[in-house]
matplotlib code that plots the C-alpha trace (Angstrom):
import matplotlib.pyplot as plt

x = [97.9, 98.3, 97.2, 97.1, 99.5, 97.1, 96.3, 92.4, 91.7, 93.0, 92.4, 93.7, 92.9, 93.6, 96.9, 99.9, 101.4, 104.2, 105.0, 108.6, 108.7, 105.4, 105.3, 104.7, 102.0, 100.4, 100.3, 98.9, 96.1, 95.4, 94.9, 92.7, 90.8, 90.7, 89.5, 87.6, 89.4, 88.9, 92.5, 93.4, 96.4, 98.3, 101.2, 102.3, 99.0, 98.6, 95.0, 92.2, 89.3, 89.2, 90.2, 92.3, 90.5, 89.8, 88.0, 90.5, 94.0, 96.0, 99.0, 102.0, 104.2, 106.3, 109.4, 108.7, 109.7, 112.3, 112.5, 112.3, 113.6, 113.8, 113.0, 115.6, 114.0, 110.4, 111.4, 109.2, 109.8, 108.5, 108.5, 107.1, 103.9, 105.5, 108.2, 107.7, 107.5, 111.6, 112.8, 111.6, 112.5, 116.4, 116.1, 115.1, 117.5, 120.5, 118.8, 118.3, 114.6, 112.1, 108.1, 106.9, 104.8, 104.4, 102.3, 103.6, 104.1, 106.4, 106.2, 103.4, 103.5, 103.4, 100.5, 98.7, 99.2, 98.0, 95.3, 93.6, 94.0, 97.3, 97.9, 100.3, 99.8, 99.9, 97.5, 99.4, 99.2, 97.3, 96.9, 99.9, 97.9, 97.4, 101.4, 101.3, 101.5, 101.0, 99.2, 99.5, 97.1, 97.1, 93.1, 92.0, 92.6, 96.2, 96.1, 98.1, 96.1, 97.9, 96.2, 97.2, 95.8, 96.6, 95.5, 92.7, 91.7, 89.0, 90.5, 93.1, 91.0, 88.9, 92.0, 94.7, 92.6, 91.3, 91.2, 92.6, 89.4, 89.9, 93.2, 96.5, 98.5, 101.6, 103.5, 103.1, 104.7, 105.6, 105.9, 108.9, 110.5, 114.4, 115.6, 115.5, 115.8, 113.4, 113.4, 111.0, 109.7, 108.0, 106.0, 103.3, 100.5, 97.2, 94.2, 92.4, 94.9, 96.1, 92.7, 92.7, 95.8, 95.4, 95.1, 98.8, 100.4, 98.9, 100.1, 103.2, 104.7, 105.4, 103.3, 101.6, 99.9, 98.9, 97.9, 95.6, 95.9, 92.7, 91.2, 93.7, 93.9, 97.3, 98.3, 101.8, 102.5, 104.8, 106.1, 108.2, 109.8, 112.5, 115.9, 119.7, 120.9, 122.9, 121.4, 121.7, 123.2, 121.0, 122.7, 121.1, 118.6, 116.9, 117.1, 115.3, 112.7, 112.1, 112.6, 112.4, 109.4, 107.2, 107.5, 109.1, 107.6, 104.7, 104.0, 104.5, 102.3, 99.2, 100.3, 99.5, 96.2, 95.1, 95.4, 93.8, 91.5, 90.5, 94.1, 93.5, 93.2, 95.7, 98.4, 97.1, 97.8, 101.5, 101.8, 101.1, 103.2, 106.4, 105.7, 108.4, 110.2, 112.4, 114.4, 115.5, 116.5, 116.7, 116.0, 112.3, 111.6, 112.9, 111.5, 108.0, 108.1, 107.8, 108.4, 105.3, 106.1, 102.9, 100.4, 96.8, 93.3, 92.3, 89.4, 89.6, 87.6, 88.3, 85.9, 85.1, 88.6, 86.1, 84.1, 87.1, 87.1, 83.8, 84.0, 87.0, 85.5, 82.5, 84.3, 86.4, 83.1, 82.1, 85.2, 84.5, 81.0, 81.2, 84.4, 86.5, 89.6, 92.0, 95.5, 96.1, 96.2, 93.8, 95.9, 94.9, 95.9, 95.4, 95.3, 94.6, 91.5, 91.9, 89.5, 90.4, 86.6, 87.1, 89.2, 87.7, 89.3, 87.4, 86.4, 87.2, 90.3, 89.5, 91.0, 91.7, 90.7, 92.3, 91.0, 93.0, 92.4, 95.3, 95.3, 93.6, 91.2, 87.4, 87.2, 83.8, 81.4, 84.4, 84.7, 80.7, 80.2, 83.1, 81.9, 78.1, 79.9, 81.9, 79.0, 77.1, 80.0, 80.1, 82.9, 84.5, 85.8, 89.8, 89.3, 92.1, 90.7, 88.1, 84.2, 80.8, 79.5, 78.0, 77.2, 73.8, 75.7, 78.7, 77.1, 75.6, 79.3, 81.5, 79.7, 81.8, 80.5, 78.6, 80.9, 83.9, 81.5, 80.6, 84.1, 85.0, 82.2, 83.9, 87.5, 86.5, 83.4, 83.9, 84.4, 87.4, 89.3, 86.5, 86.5, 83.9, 83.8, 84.2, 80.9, 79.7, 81.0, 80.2, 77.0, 77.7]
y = [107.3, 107.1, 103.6, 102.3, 99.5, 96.9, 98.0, 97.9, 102.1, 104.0, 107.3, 107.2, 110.5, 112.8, 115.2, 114.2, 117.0, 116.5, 120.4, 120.7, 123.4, 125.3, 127.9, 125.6, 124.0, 127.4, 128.3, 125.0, 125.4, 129.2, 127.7, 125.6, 127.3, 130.0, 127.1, 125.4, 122.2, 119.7, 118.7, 115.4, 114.4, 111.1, 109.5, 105.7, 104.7, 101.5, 102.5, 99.8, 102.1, 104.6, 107.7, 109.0, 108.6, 112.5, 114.2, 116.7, 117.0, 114.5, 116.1, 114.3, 115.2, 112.9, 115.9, 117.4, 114.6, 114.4, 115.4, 119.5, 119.5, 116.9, 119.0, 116.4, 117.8, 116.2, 113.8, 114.9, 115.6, 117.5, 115.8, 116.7, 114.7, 113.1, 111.3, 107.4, 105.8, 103.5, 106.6, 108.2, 105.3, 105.5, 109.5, 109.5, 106.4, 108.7, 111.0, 107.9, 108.1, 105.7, 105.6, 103.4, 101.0, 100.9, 99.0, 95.6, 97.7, 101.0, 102.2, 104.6, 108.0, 109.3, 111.5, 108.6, 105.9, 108.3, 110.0, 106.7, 104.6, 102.5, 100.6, 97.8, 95.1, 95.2, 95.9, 98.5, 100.8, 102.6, 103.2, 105.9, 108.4, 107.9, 109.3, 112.7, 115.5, 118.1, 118.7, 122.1, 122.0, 124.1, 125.0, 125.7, 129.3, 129.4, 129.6, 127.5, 126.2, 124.4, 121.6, 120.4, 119.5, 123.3, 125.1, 124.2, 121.1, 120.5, 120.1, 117.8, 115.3, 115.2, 115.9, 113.4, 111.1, 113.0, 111.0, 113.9, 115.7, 118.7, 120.3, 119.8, 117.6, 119.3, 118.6, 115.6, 116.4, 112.8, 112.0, 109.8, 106.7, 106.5, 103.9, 100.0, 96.9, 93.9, 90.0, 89.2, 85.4, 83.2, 79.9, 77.6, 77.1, 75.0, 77.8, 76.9, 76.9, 80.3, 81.4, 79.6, 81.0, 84.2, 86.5, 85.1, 85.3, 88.7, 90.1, 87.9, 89.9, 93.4, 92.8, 90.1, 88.8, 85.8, 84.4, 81.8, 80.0, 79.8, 75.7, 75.0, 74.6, 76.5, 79.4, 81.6, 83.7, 86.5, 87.9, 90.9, 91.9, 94.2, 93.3, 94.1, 91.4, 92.5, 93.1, 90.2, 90.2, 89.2, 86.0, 83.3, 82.3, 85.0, 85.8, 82.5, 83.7, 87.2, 87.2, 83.9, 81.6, 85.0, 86.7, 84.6, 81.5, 82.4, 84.9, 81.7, 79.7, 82.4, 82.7, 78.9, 79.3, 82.3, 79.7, 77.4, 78.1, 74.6, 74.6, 77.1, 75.0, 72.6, 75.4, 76.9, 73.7, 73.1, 76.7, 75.7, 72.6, 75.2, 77.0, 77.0, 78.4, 81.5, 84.2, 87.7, 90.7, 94.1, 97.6, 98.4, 100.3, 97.3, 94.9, 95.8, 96.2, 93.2, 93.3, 92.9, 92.4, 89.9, 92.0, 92.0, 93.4, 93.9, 94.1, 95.1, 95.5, 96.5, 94.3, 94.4, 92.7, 90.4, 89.6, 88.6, 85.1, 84.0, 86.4, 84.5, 80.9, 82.7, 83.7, 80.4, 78.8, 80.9, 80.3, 76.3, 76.6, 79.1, 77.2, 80.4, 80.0, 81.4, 81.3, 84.6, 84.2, 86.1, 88.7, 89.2, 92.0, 93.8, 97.5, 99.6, 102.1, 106.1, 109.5, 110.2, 110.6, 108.4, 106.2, 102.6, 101.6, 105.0, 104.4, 100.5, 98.2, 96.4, 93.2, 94.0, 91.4, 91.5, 89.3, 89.5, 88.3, 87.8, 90.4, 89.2, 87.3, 88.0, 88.9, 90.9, 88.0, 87.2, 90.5, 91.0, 88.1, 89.0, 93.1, 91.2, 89.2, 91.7, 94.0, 91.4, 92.0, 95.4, 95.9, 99.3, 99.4, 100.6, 103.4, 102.0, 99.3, 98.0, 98.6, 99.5, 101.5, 105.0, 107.6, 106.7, 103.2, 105.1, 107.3, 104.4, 103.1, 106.2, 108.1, 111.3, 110.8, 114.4, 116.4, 115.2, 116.4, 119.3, 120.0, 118.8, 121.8, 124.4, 123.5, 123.1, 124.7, 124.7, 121.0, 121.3, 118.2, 115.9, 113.2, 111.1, 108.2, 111.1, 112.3, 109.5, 108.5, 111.6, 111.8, 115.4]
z = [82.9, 86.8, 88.3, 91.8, 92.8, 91.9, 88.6, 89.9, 90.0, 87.0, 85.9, 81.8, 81.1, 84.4, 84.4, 87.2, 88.4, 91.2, 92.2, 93.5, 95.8, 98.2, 95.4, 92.8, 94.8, 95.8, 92.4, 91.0, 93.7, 92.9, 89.3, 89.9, 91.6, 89.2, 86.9, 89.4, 88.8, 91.9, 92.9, 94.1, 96.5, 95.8, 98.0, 96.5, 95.1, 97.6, 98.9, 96.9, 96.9, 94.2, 96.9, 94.3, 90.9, 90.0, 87.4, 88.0, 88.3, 90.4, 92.3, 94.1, 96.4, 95.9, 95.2, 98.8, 101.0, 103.7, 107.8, 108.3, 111.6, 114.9, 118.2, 120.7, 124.0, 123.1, 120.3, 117.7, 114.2, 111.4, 108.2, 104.6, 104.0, 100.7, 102.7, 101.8, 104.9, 104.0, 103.5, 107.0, 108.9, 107.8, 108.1, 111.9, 112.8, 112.1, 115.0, 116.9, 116.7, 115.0, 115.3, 117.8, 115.2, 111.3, 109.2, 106.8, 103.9, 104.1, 100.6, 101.5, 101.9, 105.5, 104.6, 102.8, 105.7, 108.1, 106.3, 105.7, 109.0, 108.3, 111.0, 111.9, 114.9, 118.4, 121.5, 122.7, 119.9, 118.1, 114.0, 112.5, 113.0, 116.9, 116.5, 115.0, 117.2, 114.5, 111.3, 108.6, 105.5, 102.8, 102.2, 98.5, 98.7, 99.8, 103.1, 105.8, 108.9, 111.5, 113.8, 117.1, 121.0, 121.6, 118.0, 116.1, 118.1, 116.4, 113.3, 114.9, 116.2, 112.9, 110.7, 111.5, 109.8, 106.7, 103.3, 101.9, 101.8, 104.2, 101.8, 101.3, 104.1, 103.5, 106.9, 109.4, 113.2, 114.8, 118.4, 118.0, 120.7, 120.9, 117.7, 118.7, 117.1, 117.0, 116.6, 114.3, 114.9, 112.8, 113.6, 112.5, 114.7, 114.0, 113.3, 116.5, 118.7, 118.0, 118.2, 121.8, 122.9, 121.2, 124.4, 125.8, 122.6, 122.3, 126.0, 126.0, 122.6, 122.4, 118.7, 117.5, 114.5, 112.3, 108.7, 108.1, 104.1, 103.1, 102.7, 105.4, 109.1, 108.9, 110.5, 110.0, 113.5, 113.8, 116.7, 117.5, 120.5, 121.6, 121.6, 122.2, 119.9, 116.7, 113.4, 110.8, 107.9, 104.5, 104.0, 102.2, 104.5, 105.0, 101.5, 100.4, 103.0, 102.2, 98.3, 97.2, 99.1, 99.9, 96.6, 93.5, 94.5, 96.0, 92.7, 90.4, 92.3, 91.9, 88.3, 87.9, 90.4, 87.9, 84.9, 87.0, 89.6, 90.8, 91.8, 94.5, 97.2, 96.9, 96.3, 99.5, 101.6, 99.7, 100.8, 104.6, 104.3, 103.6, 106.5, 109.2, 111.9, 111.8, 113.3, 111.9, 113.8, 112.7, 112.9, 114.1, 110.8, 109.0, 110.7, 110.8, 107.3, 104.6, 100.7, 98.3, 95.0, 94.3, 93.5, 94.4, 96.0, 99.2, 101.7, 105.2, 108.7, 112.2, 114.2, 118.4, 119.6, 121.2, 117.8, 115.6, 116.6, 115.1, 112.6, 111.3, 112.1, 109.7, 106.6, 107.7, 106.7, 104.0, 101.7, 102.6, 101.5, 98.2, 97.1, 96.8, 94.6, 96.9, 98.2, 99.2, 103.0, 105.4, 107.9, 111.4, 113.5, 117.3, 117.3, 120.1, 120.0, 120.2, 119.9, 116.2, 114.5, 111.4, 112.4, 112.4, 116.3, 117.2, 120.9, 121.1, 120.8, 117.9, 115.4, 111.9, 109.7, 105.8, 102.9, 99.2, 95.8, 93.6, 90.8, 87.3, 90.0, 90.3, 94.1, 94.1, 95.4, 97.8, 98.9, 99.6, 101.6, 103.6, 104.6, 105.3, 107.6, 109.4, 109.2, 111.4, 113.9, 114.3, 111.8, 110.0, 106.9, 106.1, 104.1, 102.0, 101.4, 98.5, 100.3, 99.5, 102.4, 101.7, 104.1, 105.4, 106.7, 107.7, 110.3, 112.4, 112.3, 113.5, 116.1, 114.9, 110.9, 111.5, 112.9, 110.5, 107.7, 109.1, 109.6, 106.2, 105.0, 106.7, 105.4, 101.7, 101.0, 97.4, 97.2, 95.6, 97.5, 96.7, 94.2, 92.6, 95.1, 97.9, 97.4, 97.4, 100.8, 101.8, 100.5, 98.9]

ax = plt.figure().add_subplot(projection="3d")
ax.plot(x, y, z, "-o")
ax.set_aspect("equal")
plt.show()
């Protein structure tokens, strides 16, 4: 039975199939087509919408992973859409190369964090997929179609973000930045401050970002920024930081807000009152990157960079008001805007805000209030991410809804890429 990583989407009686070579996977596409069987990709599972769930077959590409080749003139690589994003980030730092920016989770697959708007933090840059040079698709009948400025533009403006609805993402080209390292810095700040001082902290970091603990007036800020120091060594420190206060500890303290949900808020503020300063530096694919073992659901919106402000001070009110039982903290992110049709910072630099719910925790009335409110502001949704937005609402959001579905009609005509909850979205 396959399951996404918070247990939330599962599909108990769909076939997994993870073809090992571009035969198997032609073949397994001519079969179902012969079949007329609609055929779902999966990369790592970590999106919260129900993209995946199929009354089909589900196929993974998780056996055709790894960098094809690395043109050094131009610094970009090809790299099979299956690669997980750790495993990438190693392969191009032994050609001294590394992707300018990567979200806070790297277990994805590149064509999954791309193909759904995976971002990290940071005013100058865009979402992943503002970095791929190249795209090649497999359609449902077999055939290879390549997508780039130069061929098929069309398909590359409209394609690098896709939701795996236009074929098979089989190969991802990457415009790539020499390898460097980061120092990662964390702080506590008081919620209105940061919010006061967020423009300086913003242009005085090379990325910047913060989380606020829910029924507090806490914030934990992380900053990055280039650096020639030396990598450090996991000693114990930064072990107690990483594994044992963000994940053991914090898990156990969920656990015991699960049991008891009146409980919520004063974990939350003993959670603020551990906050502290830190230092770690690292490789940039390393250090963007954090470990999530504490599982959970998730809600996200890219809001006017000049709207996140009171749309935080709102859902800041909101979770006061409706008494939420809540520790997970609230993330809050810069990302640059670009010309990619559905992407969510289409046309306009925008803040992402992200709300969770511990898994095993009711988060639907939690998760309403919150897309009404970013709604209000002008907000998109992370296609990832848990909303309820159909087509109708999503073309008054993405000025480019049309033509990606017109462009979506021409790639798979049949249908045969779309899924339940797609048509839906789509309004097929």
């Amino acid at each position: 039975m396959w399951k996404n990583w918070s247990g939330y989407v599962e599909c108990p009686r769909t076939p997994v199939v993870t073809p090992d070579s571009a035969a198997q996977l032609a073949q397994l596409l001519a079969d179902a087509a012969r079949d007329g069987t609609p055929v779902r990709m999966v990369g790592a599972g970590h999106s919260f919408s129900p993209l995946v769930a199929s009354d089909g077959v589900i196929v993974s590409l998780d056996k055709l992973q790894g960098v094809i080749v690395v043109d050094a003139t131009t610094n970009i690589a090809r790299v099979q859409a299956g690669t997980r994003l750790y495993a990438l980030g190693a392969a191009l730092a032994q050609h001294g190369l590394a992707m300018e920016n990567l979200g806070d989770i790297n277990v994805q697959s590149i064509a999954g964090a791309t193909s759904t708007g995976t971002h990290g933090t940071g005013a100058a840059f865009g979402n992943l997929a503002t970095q791929i040079a190249a795209l090649k698709f497999v359609t449902a009948d077999g055939r290879e179609v390549v997508a780039s400025p130069a061929e098929n533009p069309q398909l590359f403006d409209g394609g690098r973000i896709g939701l795996g609805s236009l074929g098979v993402l089989t190969e991802v080209s990457l415009r790539l930045v020499p390898a460097f390292r980061l120092r990662l810095e964390r702080g506590r700040m008081d919620l209105e401050d940061c919010l006061a001082q967020a423009d300086a902290l913003v242009a005085a970091n090379r990325s910047f970002e913060f989380y606020w603990l829910p029924h507090t007036e806490s914030v934990l800020t992380k900053k990055w920024n280039a650096t020639e120091a030396p990598v450090d060594q996991m000693g114990f420190g930064r072990w107690v930081s990483d594994v044992l206060l963000e994940n053991a500890a914090f898990g156990l303290l969920c656990d015991i807000g699960k049991a008891v949900p009146s409980w919520c808020p004063p974990l939350s503020r003993l959670c603020a009152s551990m906050l502290s300063h830190s230092e770690q530096v690292d490789a940039s694919w390393s250090m963007l990157s954090t470990v999530r073992s504490v599982r959970f659901n998730e809600m996200e919106w890219a809001v006017p960079a000049s709207r996140g402000a009171d749309a935080l001070r709102e859902i800041k009110a909101l979770i006061a008001r409706r008494e939420f039982p809540l520790m997970f903290p609230l993330e809050y992110r810069w990302v640059k805007g670009d010309d990619i049709w559905l992407s969510p910072n289409h046309g306009r630099d925008s803040v992402h805000i992200s709300v969770h719910q511990y898994r095993g925790m009711p988060f639907e009335g939690y998760f309403e209030a919150v897309q009404a409110i970013c709604l209000n502001h002008g907000g998109r949704p992370h296609w990832g991410k848990v909303h309820s937005l159909r087509s109708s609402q999503l073309a008054r959001l993405y000025p480019r809804w049309d033509d990606f579905l017109a462009l979506r009609e021409t790639m798979d005509p049949a249908g045969r890429f779309l899924t339940p909850y797609l048509r839906g979205l789509f309004g097929v």
